[in-house]
LUMMIDO-891897 format. One record per residue: residue in one letter; x, y negated, z negated of N, C-alpha, C, CB in turn; chain. Coordinates in pm, whole numbers, plus 50000, padded with zeros to 5 digits. Glycine has a CB too. Layout:
<nodes>
+----+-------+-------+-------+-------+-------+-------+-------+-------+-------+-------+-------+-------+----+
| aa |  n_px |  n_py |  n_pz | ca_px | ca_py | ca_pz |  c_px |  c_py |  c_pz | cb_px | cb_py | cb_pz | ch |
+----+-------+-------+-------+-------+-------+-------+-------+-------+-------+-------+-------+-------+----+
|  a |     X |     Y |     Z |     X |     Y |     Z |     X |     Y |     Z |     X |     Y |     Z |  A |
...
+----+-------+-------+-------+-------+-------+-------+-------+-------+-------+-------+-------+-------+----+
</nodes>
This chain:
<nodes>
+----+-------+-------+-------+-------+-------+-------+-------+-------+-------+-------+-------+-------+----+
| aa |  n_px |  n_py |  n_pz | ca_px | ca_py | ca_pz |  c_px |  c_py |  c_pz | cb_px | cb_py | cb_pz | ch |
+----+-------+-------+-------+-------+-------+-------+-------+-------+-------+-------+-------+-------+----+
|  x | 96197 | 41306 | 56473 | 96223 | 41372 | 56347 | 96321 | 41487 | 56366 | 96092 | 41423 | 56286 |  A |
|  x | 96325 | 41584 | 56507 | 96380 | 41665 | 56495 | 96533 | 41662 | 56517 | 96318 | 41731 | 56550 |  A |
|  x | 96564 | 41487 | 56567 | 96711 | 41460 | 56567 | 96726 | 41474 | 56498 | 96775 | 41379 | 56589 |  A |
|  x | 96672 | 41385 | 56354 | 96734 | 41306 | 56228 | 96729 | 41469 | 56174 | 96628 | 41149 | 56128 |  A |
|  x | 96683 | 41565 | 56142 | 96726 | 41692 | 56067 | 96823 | 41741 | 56189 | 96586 | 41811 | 56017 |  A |
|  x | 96869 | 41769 | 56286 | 96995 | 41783 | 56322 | 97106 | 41734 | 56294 | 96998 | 41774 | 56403 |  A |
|  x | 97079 | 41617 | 56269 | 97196 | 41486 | 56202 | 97251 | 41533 | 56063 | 97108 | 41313 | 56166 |  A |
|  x | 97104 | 41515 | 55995 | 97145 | 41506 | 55837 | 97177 | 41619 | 55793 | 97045 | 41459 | 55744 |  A |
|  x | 97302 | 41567 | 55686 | 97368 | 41648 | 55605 | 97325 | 41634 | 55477 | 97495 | 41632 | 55614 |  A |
|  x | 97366 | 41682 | 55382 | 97432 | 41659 | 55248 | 97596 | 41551 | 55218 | 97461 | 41821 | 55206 |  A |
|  x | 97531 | 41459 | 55129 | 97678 | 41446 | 55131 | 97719 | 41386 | 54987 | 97728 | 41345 | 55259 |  A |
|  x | 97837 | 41447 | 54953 | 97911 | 41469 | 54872 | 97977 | 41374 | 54803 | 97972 | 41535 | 54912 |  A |
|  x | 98026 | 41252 | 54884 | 98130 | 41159 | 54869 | 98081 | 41024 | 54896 | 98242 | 41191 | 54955 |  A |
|  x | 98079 | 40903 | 54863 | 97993 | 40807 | 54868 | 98157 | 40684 | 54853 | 97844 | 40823 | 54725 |  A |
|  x | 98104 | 40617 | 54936 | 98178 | 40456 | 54911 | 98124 | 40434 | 54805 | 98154 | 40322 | 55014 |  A |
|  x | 98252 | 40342 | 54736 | 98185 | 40249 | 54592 | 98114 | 40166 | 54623 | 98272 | 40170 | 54501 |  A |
|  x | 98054 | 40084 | 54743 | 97944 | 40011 | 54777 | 97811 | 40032 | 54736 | 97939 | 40010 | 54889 |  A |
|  x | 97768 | 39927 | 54675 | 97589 | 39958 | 54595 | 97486 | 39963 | 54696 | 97522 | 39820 | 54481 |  A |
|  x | 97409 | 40053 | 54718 | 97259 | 40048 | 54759 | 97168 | 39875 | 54733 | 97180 | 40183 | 54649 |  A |
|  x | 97156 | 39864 | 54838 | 97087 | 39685 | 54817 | 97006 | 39725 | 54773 | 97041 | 39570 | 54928 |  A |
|  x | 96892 | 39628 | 54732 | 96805 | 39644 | 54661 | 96668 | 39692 | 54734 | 96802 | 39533 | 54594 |  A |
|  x | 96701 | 39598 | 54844 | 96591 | 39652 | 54969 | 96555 | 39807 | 55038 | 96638 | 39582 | 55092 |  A |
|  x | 96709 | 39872 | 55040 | 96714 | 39990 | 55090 | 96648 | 40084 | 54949 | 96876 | 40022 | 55147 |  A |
|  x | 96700 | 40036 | 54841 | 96590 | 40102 | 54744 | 96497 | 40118 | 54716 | 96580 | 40096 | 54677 |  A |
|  x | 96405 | 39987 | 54755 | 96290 | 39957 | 54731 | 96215 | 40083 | 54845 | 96268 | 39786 | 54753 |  A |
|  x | 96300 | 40050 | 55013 | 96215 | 40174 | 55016 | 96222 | 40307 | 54979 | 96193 | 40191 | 55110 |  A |
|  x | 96342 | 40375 | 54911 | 96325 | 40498 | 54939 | 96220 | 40526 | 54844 | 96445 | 40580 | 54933 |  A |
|  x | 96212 | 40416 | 54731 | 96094 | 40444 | 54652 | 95990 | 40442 | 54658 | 96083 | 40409 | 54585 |  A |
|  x | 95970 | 40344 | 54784 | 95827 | 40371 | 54845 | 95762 | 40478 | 54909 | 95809 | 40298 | 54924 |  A |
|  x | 95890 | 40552 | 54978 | 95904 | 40644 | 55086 | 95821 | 40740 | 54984 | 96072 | 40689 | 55151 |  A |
|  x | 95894 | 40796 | 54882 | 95893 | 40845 | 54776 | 95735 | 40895 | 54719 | 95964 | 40748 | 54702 |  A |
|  x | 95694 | 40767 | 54693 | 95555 | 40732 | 54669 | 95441 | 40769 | 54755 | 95550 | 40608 | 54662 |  A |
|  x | 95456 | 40784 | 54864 | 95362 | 40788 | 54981 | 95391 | 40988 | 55024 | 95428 | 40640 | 55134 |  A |
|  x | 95477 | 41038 | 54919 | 95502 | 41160 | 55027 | 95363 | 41200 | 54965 | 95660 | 41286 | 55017 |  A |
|  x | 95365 | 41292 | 55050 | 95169 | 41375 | 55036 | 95213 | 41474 | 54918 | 95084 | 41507 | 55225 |  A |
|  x | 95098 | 41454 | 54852 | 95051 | 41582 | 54705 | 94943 | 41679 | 54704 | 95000 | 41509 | 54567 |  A |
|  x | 94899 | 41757 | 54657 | 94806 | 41827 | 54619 | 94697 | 41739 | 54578 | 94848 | 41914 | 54528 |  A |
|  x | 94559 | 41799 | 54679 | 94482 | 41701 | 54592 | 94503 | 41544 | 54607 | 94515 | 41735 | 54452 |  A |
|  x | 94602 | 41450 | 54601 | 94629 | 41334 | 54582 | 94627 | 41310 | 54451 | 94560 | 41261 | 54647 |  A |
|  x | 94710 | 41410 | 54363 | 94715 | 41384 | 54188 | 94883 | 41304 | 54187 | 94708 | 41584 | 54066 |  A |
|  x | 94933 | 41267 | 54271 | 95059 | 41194 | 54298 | 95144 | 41211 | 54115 | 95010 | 40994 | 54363 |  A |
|  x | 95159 | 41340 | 54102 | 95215 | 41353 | 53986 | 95345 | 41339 | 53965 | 95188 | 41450 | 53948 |  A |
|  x | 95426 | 41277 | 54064 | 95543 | 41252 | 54006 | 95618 | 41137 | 53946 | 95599 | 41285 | 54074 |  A |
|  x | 95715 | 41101 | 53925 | 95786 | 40974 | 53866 | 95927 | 40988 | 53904 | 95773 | 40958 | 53701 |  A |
|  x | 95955 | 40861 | 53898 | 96145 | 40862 | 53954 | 96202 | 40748 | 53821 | 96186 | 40759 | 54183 |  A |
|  x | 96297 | 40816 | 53767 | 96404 | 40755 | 53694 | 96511 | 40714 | 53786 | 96457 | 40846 | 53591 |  A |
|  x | 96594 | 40578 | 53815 | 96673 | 40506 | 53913 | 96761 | 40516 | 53805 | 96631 | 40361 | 53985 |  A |
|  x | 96894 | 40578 | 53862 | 97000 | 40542 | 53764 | 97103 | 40478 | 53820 | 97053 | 40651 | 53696 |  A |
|  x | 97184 | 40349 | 53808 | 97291 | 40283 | 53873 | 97383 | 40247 | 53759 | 97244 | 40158 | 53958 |  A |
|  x | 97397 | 40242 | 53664 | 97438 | 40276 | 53523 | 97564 | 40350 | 53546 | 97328 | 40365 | 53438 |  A |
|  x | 97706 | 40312 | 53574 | 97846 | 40394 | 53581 | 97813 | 40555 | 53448 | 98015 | 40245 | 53509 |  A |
|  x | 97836 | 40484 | 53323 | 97816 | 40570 | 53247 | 97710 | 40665 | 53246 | 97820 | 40521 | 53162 |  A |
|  x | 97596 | 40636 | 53299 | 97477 | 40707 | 53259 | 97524 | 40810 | 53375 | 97312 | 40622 | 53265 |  A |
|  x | 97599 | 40784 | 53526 | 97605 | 40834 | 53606 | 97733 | 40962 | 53579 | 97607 | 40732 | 53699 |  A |
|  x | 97840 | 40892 | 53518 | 97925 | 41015 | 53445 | 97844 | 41068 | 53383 | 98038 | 40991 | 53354 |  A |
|  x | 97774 | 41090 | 53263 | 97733 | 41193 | 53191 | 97628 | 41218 | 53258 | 97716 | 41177 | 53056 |  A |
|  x | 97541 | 41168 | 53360 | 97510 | 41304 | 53468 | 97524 | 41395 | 53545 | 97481 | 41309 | 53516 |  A |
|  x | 97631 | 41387 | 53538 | 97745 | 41472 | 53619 | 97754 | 41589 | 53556 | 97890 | 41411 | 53627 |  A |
|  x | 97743 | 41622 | 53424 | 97727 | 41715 | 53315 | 97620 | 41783 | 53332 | 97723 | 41662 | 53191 |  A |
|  x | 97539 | 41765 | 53456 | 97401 | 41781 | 53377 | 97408 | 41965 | 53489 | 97224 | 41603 | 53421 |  A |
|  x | 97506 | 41988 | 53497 | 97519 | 42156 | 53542 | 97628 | 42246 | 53528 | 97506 | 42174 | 53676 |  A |
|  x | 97636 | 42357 | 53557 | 97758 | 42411 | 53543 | 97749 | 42486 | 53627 | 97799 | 42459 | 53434 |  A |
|  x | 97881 | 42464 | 53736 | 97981 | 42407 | 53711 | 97935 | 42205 | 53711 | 98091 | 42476 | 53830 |  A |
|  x | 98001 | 42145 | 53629 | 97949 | 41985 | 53674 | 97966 | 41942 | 53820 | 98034 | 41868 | 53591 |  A |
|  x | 97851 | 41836 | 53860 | 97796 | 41787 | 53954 | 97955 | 41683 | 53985 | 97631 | 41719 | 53912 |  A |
|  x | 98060 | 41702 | 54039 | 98180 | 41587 | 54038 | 98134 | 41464 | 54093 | 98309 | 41627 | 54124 |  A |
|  x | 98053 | 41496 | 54200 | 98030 | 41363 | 54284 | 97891 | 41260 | 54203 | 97978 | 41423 | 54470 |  A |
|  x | 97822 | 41310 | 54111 | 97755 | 41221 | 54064 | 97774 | 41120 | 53985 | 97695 | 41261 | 54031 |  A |
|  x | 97931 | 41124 | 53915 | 97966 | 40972 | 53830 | 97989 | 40908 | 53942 | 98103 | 40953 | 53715 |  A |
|  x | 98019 | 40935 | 54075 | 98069 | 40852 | 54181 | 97982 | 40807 | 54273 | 98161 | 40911 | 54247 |  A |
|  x | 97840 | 40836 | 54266 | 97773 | 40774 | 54362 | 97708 | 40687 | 54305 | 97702 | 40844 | 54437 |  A |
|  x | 97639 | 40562 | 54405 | 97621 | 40435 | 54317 | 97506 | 40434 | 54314 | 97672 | 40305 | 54354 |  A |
|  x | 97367 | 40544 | 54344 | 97258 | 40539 | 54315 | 97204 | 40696 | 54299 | 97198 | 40453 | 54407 |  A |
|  x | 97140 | 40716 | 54190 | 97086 | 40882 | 54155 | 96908 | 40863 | 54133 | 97178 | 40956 | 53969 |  A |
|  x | 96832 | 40936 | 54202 | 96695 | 40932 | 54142 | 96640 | 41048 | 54098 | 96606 | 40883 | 54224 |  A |
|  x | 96625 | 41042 | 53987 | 96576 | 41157 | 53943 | 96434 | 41181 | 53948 | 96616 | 41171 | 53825 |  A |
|  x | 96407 | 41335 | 53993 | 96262 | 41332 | 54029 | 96202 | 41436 | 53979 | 96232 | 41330 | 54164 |  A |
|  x | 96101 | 41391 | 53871 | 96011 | 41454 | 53754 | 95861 | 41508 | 53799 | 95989 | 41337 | 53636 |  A |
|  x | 95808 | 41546 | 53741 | 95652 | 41586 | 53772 | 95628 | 41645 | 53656 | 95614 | 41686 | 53900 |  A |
|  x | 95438 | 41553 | 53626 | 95379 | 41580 | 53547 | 95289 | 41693 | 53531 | 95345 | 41498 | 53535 |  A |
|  x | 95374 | 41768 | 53455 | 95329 | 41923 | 53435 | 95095 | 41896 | 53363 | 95498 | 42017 | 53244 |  A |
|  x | 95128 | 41793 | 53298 | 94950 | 41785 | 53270 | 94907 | 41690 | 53370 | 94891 | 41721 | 53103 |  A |
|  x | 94897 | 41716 | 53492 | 94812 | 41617 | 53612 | 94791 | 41741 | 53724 | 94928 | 41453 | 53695 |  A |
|  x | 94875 | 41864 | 53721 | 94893 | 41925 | 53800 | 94956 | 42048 | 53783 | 94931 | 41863 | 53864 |  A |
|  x | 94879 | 42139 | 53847 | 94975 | 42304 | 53845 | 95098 | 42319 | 53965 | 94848 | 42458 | 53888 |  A |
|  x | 95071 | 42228 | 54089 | 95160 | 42190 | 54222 | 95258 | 42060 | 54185 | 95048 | 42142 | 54362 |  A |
|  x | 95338 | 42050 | 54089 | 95414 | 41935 | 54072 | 95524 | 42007 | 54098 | 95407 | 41852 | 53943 |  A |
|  x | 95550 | 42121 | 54098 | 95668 | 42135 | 54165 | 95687 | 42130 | 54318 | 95712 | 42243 | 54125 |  A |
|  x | 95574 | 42202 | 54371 | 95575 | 42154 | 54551 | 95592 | 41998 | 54555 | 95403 | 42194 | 54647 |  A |
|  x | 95519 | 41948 | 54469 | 95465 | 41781 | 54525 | 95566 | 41711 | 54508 | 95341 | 41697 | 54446 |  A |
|  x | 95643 | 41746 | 54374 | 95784 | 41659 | 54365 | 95889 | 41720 | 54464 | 95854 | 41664 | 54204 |  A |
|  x | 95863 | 41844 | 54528 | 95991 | 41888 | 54601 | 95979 | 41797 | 54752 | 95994 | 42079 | 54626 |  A |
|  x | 95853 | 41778 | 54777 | 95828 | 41682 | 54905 | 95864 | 41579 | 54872 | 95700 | 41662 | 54959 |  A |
|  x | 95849 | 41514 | 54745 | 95926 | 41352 | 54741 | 96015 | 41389 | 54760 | 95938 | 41250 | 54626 |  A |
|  x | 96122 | 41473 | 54691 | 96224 | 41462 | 54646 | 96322 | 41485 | 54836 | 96235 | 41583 | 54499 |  A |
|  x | 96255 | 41579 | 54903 | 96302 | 41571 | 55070 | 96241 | 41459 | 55117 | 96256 | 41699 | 55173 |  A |
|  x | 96176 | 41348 | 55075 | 96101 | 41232 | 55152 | 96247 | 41143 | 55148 | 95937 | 41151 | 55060 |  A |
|  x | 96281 | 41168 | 55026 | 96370 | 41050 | 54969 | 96490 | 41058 | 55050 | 96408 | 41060 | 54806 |  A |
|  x | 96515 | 41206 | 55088 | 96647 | 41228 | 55128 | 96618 | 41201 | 55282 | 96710 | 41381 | 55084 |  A |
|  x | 96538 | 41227 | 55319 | 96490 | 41127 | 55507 | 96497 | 41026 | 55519 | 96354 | 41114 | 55575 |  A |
|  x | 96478 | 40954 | 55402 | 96448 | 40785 | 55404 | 96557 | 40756 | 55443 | 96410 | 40696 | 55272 |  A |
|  x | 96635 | 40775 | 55289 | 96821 | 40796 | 55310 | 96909 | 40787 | 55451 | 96861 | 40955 | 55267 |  A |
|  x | 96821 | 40890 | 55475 | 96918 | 40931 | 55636 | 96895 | 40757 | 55713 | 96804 | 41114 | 55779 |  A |
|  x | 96745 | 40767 | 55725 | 96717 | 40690 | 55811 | 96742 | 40551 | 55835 | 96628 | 40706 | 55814 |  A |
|  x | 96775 | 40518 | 55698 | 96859 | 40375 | 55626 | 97034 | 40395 | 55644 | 96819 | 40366 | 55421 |  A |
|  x | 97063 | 40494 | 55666 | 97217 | 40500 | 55753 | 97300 | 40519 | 55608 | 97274 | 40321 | 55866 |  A |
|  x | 97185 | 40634 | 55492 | 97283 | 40658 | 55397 | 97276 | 40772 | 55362 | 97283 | 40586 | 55296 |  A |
|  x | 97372 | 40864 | 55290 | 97424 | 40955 | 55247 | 97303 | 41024 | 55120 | 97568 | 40900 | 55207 |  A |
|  x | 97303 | 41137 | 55150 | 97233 | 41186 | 54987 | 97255 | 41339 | 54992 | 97034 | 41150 | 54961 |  A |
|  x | 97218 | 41390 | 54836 | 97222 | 41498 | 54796 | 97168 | 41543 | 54702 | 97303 | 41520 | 54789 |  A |
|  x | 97122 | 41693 | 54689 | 96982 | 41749 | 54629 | 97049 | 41792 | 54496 | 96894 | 41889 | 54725 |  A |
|  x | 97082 | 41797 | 54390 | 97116 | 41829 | 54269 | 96981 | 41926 | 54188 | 97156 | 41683 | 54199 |  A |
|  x | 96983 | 42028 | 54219 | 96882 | 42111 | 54140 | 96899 | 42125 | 54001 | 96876 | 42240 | 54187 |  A |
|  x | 96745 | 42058 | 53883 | 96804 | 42072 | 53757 | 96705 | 42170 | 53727 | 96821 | 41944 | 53660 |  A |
|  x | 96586 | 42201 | 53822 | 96475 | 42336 | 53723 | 96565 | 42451 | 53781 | 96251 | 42364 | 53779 |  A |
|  x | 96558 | 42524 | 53618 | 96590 | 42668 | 53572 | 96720 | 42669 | 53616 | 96501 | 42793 | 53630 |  A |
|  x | 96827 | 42583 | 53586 | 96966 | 42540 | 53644 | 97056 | 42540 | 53464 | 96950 | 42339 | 53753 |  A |
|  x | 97128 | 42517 | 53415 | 97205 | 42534 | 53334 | 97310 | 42425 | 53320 | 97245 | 42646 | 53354 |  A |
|  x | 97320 | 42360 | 53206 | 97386 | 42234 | 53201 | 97521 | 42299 | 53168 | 97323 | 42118 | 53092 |  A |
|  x | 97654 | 42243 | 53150 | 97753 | 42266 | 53101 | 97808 | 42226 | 52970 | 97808 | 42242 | 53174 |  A |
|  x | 97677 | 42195 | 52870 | 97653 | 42150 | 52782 | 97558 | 42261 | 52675 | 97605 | 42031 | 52830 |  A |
|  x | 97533 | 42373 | 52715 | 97496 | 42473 | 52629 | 97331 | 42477 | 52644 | 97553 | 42442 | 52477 |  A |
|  x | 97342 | 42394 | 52704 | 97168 | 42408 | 52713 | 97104 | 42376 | 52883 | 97088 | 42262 | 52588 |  A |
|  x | 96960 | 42432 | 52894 | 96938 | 42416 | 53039 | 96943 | 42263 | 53059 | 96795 | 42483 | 53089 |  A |
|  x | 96971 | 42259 | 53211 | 96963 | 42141 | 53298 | 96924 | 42042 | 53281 | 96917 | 42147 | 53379 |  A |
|  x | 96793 | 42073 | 53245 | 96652 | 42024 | 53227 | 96656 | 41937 | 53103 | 96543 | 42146 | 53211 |  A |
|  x | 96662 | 42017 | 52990 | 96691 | 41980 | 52822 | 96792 | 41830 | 52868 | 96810 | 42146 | 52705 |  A |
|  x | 96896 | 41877 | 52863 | 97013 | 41811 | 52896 | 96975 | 41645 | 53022 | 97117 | 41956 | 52974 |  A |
|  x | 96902 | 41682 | 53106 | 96876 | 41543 | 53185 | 96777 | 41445 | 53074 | 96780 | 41580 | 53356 |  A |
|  x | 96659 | 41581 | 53034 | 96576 | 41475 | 52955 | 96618 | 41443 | 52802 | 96426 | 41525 | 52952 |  A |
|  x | 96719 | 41451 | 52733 | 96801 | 41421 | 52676 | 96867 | 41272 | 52711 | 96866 | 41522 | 52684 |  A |
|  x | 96903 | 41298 | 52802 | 96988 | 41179 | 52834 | 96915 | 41061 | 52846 | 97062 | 41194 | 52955 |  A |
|  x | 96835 | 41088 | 52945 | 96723 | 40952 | 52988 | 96617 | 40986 | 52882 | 96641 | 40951 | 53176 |  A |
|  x | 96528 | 41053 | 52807 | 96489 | 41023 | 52721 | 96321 | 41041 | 52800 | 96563 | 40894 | 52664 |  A |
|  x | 96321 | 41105 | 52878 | 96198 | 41153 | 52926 | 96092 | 41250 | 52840 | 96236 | 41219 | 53042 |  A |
|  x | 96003 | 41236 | 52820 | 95874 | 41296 | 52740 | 95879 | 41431 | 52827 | 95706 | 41194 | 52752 |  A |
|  x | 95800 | 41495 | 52688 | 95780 | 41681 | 52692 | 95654 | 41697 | 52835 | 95682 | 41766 | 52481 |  A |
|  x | 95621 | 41613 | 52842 | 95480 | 41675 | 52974 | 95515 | 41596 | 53111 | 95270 | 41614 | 52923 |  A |
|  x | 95686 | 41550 | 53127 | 95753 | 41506 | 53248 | 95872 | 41658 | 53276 | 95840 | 41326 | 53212 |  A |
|  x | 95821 | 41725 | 53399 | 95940 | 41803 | 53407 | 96036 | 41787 | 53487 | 95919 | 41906 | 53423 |  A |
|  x | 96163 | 41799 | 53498 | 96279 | 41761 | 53564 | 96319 | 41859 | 53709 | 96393 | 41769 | 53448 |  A |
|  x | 96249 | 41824 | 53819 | 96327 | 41896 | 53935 | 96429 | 41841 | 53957 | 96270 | 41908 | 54057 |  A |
|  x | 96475 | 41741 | 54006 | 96587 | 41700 | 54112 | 96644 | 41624 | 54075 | 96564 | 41659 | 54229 |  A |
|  x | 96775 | 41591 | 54106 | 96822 | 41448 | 54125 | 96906 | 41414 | 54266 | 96916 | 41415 | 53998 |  A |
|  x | 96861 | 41335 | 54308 | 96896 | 41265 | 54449 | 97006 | 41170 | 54438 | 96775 | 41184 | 54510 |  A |
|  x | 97129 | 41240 | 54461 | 97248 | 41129 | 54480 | 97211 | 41007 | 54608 | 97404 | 41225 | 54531 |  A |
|  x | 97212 | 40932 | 54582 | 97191 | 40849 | 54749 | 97346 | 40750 | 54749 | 97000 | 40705 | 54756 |  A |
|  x | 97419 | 40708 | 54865 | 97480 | 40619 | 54885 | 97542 | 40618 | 54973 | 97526 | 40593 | 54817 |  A |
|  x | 97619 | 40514 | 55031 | 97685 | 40514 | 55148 | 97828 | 40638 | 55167 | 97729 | 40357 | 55157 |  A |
|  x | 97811 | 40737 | 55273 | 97904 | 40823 | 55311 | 98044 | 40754 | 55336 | 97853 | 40891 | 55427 |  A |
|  x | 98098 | 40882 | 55233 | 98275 | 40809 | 55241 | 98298 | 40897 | 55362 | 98419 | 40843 | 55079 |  A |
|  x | 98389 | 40907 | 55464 | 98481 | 41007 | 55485 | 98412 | 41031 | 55644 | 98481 | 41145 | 55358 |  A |
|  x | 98468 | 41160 | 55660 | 98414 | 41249 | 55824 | 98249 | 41253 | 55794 | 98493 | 41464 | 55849 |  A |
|  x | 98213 | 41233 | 55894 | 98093 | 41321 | 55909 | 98089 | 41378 | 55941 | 98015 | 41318 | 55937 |  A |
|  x | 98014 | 41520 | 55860 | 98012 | 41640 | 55915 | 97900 | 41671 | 56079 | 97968 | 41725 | 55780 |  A |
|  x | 97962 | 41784 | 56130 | 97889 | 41795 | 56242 | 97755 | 41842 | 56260 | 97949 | 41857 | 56306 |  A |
|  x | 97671 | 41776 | 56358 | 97577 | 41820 | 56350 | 97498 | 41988 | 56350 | 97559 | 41749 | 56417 |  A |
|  x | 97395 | 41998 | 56314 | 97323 | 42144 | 56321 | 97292 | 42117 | 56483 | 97159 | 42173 | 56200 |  A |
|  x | 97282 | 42316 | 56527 | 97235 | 42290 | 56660 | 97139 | 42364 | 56673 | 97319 | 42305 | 56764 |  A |
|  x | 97021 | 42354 | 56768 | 96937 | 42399 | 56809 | 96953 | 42546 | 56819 | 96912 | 42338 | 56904 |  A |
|  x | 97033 | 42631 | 56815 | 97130 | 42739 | 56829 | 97099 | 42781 | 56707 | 97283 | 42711 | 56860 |  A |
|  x | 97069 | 42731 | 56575 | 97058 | 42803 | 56477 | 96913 | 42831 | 56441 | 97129 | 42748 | 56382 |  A |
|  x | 96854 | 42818 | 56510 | 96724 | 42827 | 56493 | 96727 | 42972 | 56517 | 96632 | 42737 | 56580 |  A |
|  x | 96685 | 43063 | 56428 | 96623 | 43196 | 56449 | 96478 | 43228 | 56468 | 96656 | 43266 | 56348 |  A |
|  x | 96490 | 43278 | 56581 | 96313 | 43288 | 56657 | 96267 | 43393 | 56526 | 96292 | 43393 | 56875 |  A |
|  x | 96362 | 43521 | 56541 | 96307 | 43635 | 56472 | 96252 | 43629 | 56351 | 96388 | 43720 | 56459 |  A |
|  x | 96251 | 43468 | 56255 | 96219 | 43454 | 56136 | 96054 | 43398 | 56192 | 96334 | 43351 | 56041 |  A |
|  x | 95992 | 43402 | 56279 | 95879 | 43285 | 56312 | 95770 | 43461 | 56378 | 95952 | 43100 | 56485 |  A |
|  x | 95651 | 43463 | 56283 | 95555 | 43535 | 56310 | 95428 | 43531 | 56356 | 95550 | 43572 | 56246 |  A |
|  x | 95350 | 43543 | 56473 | 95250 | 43504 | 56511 | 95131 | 43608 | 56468 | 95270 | 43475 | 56643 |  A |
|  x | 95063 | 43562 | 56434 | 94871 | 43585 | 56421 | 94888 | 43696 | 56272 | 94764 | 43706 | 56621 |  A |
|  x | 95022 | 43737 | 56285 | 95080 | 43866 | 56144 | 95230 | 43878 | 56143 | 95024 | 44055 | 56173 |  A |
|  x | 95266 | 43929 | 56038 | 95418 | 43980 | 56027 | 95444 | 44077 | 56106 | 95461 | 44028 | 55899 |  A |
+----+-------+-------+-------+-------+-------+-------+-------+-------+-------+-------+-------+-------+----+
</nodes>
């Protein structure tokens, strides 16, 4: 594990090549299985592969998201505000499950923050995603996960070197 977070990046730029169906299937599984509070598994994923739906998600911040009309798979990741007071931890663990899977399937992804974020459309993030897809008032909108195959350089890895001891406190601060 502690390679693959040395490895993984963010990434920005995606080949026009589609996500098979298989590599989807798991990240959604991946997805599914990350651990919750309790085990109230309050979240849900909207799959968007939809060109258009993927341009006008791109809107969904300000400044706009450029690389999201261009990547060929986005999951958006919600949590049900009535199942749970921890749907924001619980969806933030899918939402990093998804982006491991990613890695580990030899593809590209990126974290698009839409809670308490600001659309470029006059209204928050949030409004504006569930607008679009058409998501109900007791689904709330954290994330959206660009996933797809990396265009370009890869960036270099993190090194062990950045690890700051001085942030790590034993038995007290």
């Amino acid at each position: 594990m502690l390679d693959m977070l040395l490895t993984r990046r963010s990434c920005r730029k995606f080949e026009g090549k589609a996500v098979e169906s298989e590599k989807k299937e798991k990240l959604l599984q991946a997805a599914q299985l990350a651990p919750t509070g309790k085990g109230t598994r309050p979240w849900e994923f909207v799959v968007i592969e939809n060109k258009e739906t993927l341009k006008k998600l791109g809107d969904c911040r300000n400044p706009n998201q450029p690389f999201l009309p261009d990547t060929p798979l986005a999951i958006v990741v919600l949590g049900n505000t009535q199942k749970t007071d921890t749907w924001i931890e619980d969806a933030s663990i899918a939402s990093i499950v998804i982006q491991l899977e990613a890695e580990k399937l030899g593809l590209g992804s990126c974290w698009v923050q839409i809670r308490l974020r600001e659309s470029n459309q006059g209204m928050s993030s949030e409004e504006y995603v569930r607008k679009l897809l058409g998501i109900p008032d007791h689904m709330a909108v954290l994330s959206v996960i660009a996933v797809g195959y990396p265009e370009g350089l890869k960036l270099k890895p993190h090194s062990l070197d950045e690890v700051d001891h001085a942030k790590i406190h034993t038995e007290a601060y």
